[in-house]
LOVEXBA-656617 format. One line per 8 residues: number of its first residue (from 0); their letters; for each residue x, y, z of C-alpha. Coordinates in steps of 0.001 Angstrom, whole numbers, always signed. Layout:
# residues N
NUM = a = X Y Z; ... $
# end
This chain:
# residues 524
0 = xxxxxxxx = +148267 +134821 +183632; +145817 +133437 +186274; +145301 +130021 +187040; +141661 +129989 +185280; +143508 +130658 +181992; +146419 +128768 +181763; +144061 +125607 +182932; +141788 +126829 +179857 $
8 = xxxxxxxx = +145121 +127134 +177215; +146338 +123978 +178506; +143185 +122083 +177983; +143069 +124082 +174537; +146730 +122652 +173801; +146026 +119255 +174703; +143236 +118997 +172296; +145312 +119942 +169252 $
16 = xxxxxxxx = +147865 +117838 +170596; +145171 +114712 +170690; +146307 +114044 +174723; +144602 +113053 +177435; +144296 +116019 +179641; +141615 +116661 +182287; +140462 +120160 +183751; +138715 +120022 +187733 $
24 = xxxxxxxx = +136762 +122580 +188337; +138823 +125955 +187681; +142007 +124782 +188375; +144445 +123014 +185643; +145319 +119151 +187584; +148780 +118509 +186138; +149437 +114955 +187185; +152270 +112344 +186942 $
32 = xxxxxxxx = +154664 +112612 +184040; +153016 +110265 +180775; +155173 +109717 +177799; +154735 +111634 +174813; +151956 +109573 +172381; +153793 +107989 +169335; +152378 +108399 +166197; +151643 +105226 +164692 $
40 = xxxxxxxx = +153523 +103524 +161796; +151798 +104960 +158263; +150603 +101952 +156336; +151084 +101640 +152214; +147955 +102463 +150635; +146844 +100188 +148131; +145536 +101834 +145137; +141870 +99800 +143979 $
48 = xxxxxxxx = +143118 +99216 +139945; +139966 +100682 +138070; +137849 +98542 +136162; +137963 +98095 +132656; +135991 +98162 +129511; +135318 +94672 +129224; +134585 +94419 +133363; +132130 +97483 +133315 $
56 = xxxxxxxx = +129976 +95789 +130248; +130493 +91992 +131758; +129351 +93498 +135465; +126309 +95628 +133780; +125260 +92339 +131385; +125466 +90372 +134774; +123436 +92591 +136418; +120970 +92748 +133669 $
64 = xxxxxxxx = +120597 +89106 +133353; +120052 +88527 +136859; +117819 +90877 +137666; +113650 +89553 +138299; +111986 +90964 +135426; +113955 +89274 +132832; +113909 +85731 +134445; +111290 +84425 +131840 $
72 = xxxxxxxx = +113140 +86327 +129091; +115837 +84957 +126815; +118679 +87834 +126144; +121540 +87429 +123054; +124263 +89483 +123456; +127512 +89869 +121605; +129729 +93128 +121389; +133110 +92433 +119378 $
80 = xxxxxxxx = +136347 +94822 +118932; +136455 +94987 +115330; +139985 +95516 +114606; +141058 +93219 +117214; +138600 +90472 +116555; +138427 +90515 +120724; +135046 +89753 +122492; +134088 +92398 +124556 $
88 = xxxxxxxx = +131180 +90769 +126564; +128527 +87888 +125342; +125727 +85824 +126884; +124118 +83337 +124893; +125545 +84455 +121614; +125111 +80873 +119854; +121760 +80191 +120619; +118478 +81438 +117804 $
96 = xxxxxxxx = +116722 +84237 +117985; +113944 +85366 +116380; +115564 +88280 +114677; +112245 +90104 +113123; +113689 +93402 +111114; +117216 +92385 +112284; +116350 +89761 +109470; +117061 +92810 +107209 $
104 = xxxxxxxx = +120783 +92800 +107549; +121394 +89440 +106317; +119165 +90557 +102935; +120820 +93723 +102786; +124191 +92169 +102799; +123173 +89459 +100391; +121548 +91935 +98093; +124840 +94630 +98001 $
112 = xxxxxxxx = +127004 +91463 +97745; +125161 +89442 +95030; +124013 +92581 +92728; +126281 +95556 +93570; +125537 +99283 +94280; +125115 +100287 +90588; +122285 +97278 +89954; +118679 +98373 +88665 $
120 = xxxxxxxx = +115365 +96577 +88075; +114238 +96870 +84332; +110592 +96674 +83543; +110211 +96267 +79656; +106515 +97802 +78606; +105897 +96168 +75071; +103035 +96465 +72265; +101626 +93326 +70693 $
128 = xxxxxxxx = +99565 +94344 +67655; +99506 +96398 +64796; +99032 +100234 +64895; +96439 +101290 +62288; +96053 +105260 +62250; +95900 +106679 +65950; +94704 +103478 +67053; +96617 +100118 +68328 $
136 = xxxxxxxx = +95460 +96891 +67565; +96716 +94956 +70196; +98032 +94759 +73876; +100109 +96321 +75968; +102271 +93997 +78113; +104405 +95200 +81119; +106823 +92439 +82029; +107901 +93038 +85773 $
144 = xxxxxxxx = +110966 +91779 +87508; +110416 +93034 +90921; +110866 +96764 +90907; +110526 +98091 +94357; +111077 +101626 +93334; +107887 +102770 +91568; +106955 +104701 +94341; +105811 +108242 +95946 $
152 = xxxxxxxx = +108538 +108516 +98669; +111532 +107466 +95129; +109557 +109309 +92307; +109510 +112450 +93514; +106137 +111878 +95553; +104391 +110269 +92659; +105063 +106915 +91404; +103002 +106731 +88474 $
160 = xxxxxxxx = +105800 +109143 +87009; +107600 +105851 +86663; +105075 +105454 +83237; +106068 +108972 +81994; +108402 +107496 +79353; +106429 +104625 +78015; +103025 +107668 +77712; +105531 +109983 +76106 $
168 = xxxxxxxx = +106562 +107069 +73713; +102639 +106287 +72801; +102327 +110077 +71948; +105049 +110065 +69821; +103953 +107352 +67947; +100202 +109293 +67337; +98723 +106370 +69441; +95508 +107776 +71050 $
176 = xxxxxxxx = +94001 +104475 +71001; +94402 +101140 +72646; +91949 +98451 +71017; +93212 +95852 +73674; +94239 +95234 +77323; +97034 +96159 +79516; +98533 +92997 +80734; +100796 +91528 +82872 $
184 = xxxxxxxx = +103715 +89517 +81092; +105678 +86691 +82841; +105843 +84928 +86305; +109412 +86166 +87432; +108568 +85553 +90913; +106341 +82747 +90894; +104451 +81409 +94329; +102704 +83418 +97432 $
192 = xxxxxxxx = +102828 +86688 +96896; +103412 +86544 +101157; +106246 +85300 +102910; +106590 +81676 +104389; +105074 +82279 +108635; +103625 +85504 +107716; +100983 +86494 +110339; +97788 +85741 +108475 $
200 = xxxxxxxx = +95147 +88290 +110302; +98147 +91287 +109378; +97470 +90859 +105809; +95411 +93920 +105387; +98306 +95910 +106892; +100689 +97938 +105051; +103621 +96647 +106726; +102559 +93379 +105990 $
208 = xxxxxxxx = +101585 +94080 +101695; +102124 +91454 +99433; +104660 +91374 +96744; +105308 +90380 +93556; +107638 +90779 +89953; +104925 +93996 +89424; +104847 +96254 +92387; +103537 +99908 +93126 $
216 = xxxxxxxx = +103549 +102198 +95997; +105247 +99908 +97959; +102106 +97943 +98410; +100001 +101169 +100064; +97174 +102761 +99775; +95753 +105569 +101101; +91974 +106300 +102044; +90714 +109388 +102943 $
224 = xxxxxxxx = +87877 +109510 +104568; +85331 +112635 +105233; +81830 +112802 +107243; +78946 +113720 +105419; +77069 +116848 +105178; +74460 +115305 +107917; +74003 +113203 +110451; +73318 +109870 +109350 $
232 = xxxxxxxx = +74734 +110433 +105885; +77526 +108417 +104409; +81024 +109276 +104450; +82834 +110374 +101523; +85841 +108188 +100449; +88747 +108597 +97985; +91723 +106505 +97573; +95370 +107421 +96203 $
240 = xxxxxxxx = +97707 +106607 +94519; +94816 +104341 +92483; +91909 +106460 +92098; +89892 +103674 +90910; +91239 +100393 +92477; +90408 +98786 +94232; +86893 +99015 +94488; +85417 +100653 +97840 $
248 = xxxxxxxx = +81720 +100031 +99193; +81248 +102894 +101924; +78875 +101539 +105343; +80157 +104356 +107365; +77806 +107111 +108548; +78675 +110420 +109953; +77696 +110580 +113480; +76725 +113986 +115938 $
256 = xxxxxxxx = +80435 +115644 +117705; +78847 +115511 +120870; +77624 +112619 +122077; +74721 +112536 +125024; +75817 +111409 +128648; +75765 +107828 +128611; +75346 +107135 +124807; +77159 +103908 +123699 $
264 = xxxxxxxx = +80764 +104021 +122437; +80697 +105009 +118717; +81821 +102560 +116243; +85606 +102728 +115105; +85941 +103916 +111303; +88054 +100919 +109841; +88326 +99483 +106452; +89231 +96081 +105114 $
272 = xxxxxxxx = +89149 +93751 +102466; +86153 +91364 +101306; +87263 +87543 +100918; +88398 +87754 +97292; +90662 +91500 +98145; +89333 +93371 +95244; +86746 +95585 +97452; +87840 +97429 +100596 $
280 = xxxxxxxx = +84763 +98132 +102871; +84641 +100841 +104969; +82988 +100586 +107998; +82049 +102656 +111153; +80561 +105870 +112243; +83103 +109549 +111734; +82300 +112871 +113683; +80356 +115768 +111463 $
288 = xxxxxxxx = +83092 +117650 +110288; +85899 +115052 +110925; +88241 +113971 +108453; +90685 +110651 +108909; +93209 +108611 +106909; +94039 +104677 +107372; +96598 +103426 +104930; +95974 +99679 +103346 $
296 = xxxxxxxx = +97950 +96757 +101620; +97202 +95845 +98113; +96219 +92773 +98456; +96939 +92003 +94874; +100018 +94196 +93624; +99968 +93478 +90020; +96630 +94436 +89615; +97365 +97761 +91666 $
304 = xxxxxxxx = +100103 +98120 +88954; +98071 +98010 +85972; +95184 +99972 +87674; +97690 +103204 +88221; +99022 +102313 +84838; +95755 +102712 +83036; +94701 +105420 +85424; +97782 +106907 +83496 $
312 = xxxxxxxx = +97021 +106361 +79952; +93618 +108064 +80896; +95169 +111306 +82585; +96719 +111758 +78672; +93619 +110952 +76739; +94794 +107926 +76244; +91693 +106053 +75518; +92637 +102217 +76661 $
320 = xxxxxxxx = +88846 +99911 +74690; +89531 +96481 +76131; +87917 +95107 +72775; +88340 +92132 +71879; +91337 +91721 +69265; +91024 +89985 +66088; +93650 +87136 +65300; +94946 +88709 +62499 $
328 = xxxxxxxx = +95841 +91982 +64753; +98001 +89685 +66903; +99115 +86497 +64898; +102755 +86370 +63950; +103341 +89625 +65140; +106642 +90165 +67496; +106613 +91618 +70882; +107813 +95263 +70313 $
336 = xxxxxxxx = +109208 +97036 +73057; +108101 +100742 +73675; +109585 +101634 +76668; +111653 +100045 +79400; +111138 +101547 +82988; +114168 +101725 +84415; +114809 +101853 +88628; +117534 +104247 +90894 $
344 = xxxxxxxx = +120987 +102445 +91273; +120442 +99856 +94164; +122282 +102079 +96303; +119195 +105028 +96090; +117433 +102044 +96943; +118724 +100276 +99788; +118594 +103065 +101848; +114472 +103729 +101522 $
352 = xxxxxxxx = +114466 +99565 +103267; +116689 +99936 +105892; +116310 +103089 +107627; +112566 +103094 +107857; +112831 +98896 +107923; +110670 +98665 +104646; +109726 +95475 +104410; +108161 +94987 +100685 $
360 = xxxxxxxx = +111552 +96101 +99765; +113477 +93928 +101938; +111749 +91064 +100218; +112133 +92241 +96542; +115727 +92378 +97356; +115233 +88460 +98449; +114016 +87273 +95820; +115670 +89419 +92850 $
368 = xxxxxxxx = +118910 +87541 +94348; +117386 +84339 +93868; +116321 +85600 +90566; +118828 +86927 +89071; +121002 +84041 +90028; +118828 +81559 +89413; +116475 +82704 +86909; +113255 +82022 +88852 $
376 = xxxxxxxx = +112408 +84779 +91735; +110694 +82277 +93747; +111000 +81888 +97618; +112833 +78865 +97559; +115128 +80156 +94992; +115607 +83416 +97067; +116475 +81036 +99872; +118539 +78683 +98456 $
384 = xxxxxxxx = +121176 +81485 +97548; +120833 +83137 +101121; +121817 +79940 +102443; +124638 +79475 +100273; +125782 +82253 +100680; +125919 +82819 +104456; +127314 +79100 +104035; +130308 +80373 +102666 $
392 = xxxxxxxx = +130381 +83332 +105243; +130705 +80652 +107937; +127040 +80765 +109346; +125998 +77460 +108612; +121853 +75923 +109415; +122497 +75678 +112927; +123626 +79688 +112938; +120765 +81025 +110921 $
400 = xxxxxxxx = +116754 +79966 +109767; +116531 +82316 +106361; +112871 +82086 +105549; +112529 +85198 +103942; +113893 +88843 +103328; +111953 +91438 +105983; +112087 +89115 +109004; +108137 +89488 +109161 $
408 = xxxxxxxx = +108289 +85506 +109276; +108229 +84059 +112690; +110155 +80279 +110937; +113471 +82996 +110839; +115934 +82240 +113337; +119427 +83454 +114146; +122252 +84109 +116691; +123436 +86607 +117352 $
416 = xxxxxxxx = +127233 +85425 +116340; +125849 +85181 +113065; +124732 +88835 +113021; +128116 +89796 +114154; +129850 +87520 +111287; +127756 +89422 +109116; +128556 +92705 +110064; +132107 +92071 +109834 $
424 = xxxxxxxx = +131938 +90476 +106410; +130292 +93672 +105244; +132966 +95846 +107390; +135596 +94112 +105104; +133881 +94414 +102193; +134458 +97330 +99209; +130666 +98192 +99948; +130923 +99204 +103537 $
432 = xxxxxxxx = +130298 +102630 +103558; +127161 +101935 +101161; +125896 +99405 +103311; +126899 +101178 +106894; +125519 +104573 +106194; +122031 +103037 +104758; +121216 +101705 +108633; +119675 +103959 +110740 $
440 = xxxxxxxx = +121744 +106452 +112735; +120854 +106888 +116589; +119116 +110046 +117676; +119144 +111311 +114308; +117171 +108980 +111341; +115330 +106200 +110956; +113660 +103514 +113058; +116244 +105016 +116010 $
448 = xxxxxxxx = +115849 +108796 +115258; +114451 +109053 +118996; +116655 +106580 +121211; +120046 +107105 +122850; +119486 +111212 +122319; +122280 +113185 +124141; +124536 +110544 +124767; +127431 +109723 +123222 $
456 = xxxxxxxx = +125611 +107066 +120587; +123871 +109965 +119046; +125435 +110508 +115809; +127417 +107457 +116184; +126013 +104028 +116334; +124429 +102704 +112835; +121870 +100258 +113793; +118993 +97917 +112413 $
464 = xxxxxxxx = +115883 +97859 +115215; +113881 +94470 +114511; +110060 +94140 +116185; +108064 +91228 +116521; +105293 +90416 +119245; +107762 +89239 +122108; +110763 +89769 +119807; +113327 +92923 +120085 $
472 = xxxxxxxx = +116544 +93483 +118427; +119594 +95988 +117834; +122545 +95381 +116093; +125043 +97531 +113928; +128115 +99353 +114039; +129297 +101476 +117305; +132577 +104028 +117525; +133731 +104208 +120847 $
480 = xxxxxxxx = +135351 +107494 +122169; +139036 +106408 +121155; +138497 +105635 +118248; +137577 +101925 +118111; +134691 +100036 +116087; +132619 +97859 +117776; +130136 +95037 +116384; +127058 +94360 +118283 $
488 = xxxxxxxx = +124334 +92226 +118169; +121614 +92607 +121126; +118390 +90239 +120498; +115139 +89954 +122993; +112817 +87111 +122973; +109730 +86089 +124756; +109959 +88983 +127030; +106748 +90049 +129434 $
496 = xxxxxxxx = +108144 +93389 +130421; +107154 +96800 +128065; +108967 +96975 +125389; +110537 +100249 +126323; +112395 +98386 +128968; +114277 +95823 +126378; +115178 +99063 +124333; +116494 +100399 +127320 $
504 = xxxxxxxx = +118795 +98463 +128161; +119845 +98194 +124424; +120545 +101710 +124048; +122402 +101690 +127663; +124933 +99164 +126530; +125490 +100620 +123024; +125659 +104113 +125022; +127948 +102671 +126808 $
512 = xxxxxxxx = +130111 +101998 +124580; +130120 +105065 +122690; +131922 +106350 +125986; +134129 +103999 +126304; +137750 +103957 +125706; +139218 +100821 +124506; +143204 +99900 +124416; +144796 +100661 +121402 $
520 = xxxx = +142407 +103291 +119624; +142708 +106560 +118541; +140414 +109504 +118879; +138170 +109812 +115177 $
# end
């Protein structure tokens, strides 16, 4: 070997070895003996522990709470282990919220706790009169108590077929005429026909529909709206499920499709209500050939009510006279009852309000409890058993503001221990199932069909949205991936940011969890 290479494979050797060998020039430089390098002493690794549950949520809360856009924002957060009682993670879980639709849970509990899944709403229809021939002296009465179900999404898409039986019982009776009225009978829920705080200027609003003991469609309507043949020409309006009420004076024109550069913005097509609400006004300009739809409140529900019922007795030659009736047709004679309208089981019902937050139904429910418990359907009454009852649930005045049943009410206040409380009162409670599978389920139905999609919530977490100007809430019923149940109660208040931002962070915690493995569960 010559010297060139063994300097080269010496060098090459002292590298793997890690010494310190030097080459000059093309000669290997062996110098003075060095001892052999000693490895140093290994040192014990020490294993980081990994977080857990509770220190992942607690760190991403933290973070959340402290980060700039939420410093003029007020968060309420409360997860709880269910079978363990054990708080996961909470930050200013005692303090009020405005809950808006959250509000929901509270009447839905109430309402499956106070009249049970197999509860319905009876409306009596009754003849007061005497029947001479094919015609009826007299009136026909409908006493309400607050039905919420004569409807077109719960009667099979039309909710005058709620008056099928009480027609069919005219017919066989060979009554083809009604000398009198059709009339309502009773005050069963007495007062505003609006809740207590309800935003005045959203009155014309569907979500916002008044309510009372005689309600229809939910409290919709629906206008159709067509342009004209010609420019200039009047639209053409029609209204459903009431054909004829309530009445509609048309002020919109139909306007050109194409506009000329620089023409000014067309007017919107909108309708509303005069000062009295027994005339919706539609106003604004439609495109030739155009079509639209707005839906409307009733501003007056009982009327709507009788409107679709005469409507009715019409469709089935029915002829109703509105004469005036003779004392002698009416004196002495006893209210006789001809039909009774009957609703689903409250459990058909309960469903249609919480899943698409319905919130004429959420405050029938709130005041049939204070009705049927009380005998008067009023607000206060309706309150005064909420508040009892929650009382005895351990969620005292300082824990919850009940003001009324949808959470439409900006007076309603609640934290969101209370929610929790709540959900665990109905997680103990025979009616669970009934009342957890009514909520909406993420990424699937409901108010949350499009949130927390392909994560581990979808499918899984049962939760009621709530939305308010400035006001955001989620709370429900969360599995995590072991097995556990969780209780949650995430509320938003007087928040700048989008509102896509507060829901974000929402569906990351209860994501979260859905993921998460907590001590002591089992795999569902």
């Amino acid at each position: 070997m010559t010297l060139e290479k063994t300097g080269r494979a010496l060098a090459a050797l002292c590298l793997l070895a890690g010494t310190a060998c030097a080459r000059q020039g093309t000669q290997a430089n062996i110098g003075p003996h060095r001892p052999e390098p000693v490895a140093p002493l290994m040192m014990p690794v020490t294993e980081v522990p990994t977080p857990s549950v509770r220190q992942i949520l607690q760190h991403t809360v933290d973070s959340v709470v402290a980060a700039p856009m939420w410093r003029n924002a007020r968060l309420g957060i409360l997860l709880v282990d269910a079978a363990s009682g054990d708080t996961l993670v909470q930050h200013d879980a005692d303090r009020l919220f405005m809950p808006a639709s959250n509000q929901k849970l509270l009447t839905g509990a109430l309402a499956v706790q106070l009249l049970g899944p197999e509860f319905r709403w009876r409306t009596p229809v009754l003849l007061h009169g005497v029947q001479r021939g094919r015609t009826f002296h007299g009136n026909v009465y409908v006493q309400g108590s607050g039905d919420p179900s004569i409807s077109d999404f719960l009667r099979g898409g039309r909710a005058a077929s709620a008056f099928d039986g009480a027609l069919a019982a005219l017919e066989a009776r060979g009554i083809r005429r009604i000398a009198g009225h059709v009339l309502p009978l009773g005050d069963a829920m007495p007062g505003w026909t609006t809740g207590y705080g309800w935003a005045y200027d959203d009155f014309d609003a569907a979500y916002s529909a008044a309510i009372d003991e005689l309600m229809f469609n939910e409290g919709e309507l629906y206008v159709r709206v067509k342009a004209g043949k010609t420019v200039g020409a009047r639209v053409q309006v029609t209204t459903a499920p009431t054909l004829t009420y309530p009445a509609v004076v048309v002020e919109a024109v139909t306007r050109p499709r194409d506009l000329p550069p620089g023409a000014p913005r067309p007017a919107r097509l909108e309708a509303s209500y005069d000062s009295i609400g027994h005339t919706l006004v539609v106003r604004g300009t439609l495109a030739e050939g155009d079509s639209a739809s707005l839906t409307i409140a009733y501003r007056h529900p009982a009327d709507a009510f009788l409107a679709a019922m005469r409507e009715s007795l019409q469709a089935r030659r029915i002829v109703v006279q509105h004469r005036r009736l003779s004392v002698r047709d009416t004196a002495g004679k006893p209210l006789d009852t001809l039909a009774v309208i009957e609703s689903p089981p409250f459990a058909d019902v309960l469903t249609r309000m919480e899943k698409p937050s319905q919130n004429q139904m959420a405050e029938l429910f709130f005041r049939t409890v204070g009705l049927v418990h009380t005998g008067s359907g009023s607000a206060d009454s309706a309150q005064a058993i909420g508040a009892r009852t929650l009382a005895s649930w351990g969620i005292g005045a300082a824990d919850a503001a009940y003001r009324d049943g949808s959470g439409l009410s900006r007076h309603d206040y609640v934290t969101p221990r209370a929610i929790v409380k709540v959900l665990d009162i109905m997680r103990r409670s025979p009616h669970f199932e009934l009342f957890r599978n009514a909520l909406p389920i993420a990424g699937v139905d409901g108010t949350i069909r499009n949130r927390m999609r392909g994560t581990p919530a979808q499918g899984n977490a049962r939760a009621k949205t709530g939305t308010l100007d400035k006001a955001r809430a989620l709370s429900g019923y969360v599995t995590t991936a072991n097995g556990r149940l969780v209780l949650f109660s995430l509320l938003a208040n007087n928040f700048t940011v989008p509102t896509r931002e507060v829901e974000r962070v929402q569906d990351m915690l209860v994501s979260l969890l859905a993921g998460s493995t907590l001590p002591g569960g089992n795999p569902p």
